[in-house]
C-alpha positions as CSV (number, residue, x, y, z in Angstrom):
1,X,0.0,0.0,0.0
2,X,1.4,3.4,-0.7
3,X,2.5,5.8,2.1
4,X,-0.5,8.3,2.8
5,X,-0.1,11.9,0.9
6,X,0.6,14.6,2.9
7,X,-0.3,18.3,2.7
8,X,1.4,21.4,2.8
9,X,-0.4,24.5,5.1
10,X,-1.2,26.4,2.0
11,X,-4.1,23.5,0.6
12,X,-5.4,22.8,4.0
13,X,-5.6,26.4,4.7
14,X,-7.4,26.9,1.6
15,X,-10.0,24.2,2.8
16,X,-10.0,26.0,6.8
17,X,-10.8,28.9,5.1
18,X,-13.2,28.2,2.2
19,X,-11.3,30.5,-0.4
20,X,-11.6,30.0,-4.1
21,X,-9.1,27.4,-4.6
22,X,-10.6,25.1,-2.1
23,X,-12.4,23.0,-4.8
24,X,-9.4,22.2,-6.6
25,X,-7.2,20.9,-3.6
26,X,-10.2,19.3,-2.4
27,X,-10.5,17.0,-5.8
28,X,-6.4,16.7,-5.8
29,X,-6.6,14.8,-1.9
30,X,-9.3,13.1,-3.2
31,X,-7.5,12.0,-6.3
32,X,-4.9,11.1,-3.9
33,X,-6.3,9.6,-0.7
34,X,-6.0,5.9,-0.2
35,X,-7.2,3.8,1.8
36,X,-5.3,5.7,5.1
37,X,-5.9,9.3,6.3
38,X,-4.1,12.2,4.4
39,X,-1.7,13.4,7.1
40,X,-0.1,16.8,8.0
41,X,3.9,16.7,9.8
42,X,4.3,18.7,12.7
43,X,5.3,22.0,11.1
44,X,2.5,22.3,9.0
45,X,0.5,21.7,12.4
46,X,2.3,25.0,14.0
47,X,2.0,26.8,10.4
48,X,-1.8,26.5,10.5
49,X,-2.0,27.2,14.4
50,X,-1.1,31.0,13.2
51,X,-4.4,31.1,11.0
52,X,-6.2,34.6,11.9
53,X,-8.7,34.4,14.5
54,X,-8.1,30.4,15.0
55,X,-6.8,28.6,18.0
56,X,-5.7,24.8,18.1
57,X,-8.8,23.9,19.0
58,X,-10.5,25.0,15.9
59,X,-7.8,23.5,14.1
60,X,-8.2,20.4,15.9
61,X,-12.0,20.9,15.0
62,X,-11.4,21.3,11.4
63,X,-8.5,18.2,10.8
64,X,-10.8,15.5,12.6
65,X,-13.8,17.0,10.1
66,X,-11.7,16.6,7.0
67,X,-10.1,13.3,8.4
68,X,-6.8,14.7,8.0
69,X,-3.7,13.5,10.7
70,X,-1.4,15.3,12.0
71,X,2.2,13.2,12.3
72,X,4.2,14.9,15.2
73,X,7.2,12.5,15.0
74,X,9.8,13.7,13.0
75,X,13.0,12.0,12.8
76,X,16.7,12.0,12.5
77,X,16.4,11.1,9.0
78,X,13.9,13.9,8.2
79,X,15.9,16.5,10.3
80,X,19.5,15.3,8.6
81,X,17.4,15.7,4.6
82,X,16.2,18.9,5.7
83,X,19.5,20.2,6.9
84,X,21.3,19.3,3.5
85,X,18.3,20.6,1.6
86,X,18.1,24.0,3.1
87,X,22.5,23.6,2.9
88,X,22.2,23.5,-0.6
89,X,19.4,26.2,-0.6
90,X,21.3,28.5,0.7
91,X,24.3,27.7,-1.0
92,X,22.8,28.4,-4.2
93,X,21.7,32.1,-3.1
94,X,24.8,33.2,-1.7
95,X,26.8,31.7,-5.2
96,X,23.9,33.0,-7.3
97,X,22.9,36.0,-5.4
98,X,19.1,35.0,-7.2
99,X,16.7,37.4,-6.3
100,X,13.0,35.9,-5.0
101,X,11.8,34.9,-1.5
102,X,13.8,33.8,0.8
103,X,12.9,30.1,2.7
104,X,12.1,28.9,5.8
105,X,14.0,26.0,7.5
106,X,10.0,24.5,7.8
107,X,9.9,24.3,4.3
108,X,12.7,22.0,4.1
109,X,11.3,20.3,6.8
110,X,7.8,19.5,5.0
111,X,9.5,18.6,2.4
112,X,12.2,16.6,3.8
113,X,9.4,14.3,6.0
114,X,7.3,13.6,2.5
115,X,10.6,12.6,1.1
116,X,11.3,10.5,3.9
117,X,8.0,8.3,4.3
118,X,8.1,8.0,0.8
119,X,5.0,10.0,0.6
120,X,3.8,12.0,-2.3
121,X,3.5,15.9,-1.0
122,X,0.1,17.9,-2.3
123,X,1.1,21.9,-2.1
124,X,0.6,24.9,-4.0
125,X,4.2,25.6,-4.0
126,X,5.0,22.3,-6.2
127,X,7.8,24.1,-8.7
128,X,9.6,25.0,-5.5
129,X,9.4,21.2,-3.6
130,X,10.1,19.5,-7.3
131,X,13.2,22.0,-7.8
132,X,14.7,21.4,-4.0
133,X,13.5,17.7,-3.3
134,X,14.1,16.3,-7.3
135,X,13.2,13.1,-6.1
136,X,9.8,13.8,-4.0
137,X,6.3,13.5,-5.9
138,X,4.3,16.3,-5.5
139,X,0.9,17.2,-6.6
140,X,0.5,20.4,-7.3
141,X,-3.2,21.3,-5.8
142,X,-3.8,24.5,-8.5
143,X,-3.5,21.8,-11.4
């Protein structure tokens, strides 16, 4: 059975907050739930927790609604792929001096913890997950 997808804030956010692209991630989880629930990592727990005018217990509300899990253990391996990933990140903007936003270490961390359960990652930032995790299956929930 494959590992259960898991979400980025920005989808579930989108849901939380009914705005217009809340139809489209809700058919992308759909397309991609198996049998298991679609789960959230830890960071993506906290991102959410600063929603405006939500607490955790509206957020707890809204994830047992919309069946989605929140996975709290995160380990070595996920913490050692982040590290390198947001290394190499970084790396690149010093030697490249690109212009654009600058990253978080919790996106590295999402991204790293898909990676590492061998999960497939449903985001609206896909283009920047598939360019710093080549290897990680994302669906991008604006397709």
């Amino acid at each position: 059975m494959a590992a259960a997808p898991l979400l980025d804030a920005n989808p579930v956010s989108a849901l939380w907050r009914g705005e217009a692209s809340a139809p489209r991630v809700a058919l992308s989880i759909a397309s991609a739930r198996p049998t298991s629930a679609i789960l959230i990592s830890a960071p993506v727990f906290a991102e959410l927790c600063a929603q405006p005018g939500a607490g955790i217990g509206e957020l707890d509300v809204f994830l047992a609604r919309a069946k989605i899990e929140a996975d709290f253990v995160l380990g070595e391996d996920v913490w050692r792929e982040a590290g390198a990933a947001f290394a190499r990140f970084a790396e690149r903007r010093r030697r490249t001096g690109v212009p654009g936003p600058r990253r978080l270490l919790t996106d590295f961390v999402i991204g790293a913890h898909a990676l590492c359960r061998g999960a497939r990652l449903i985001s609206m930032d896909a283009a920047f997950f598939r360019r710093e995790f080549p290897t990680l299956r994302v669906i991008d929930s604006l397709e």
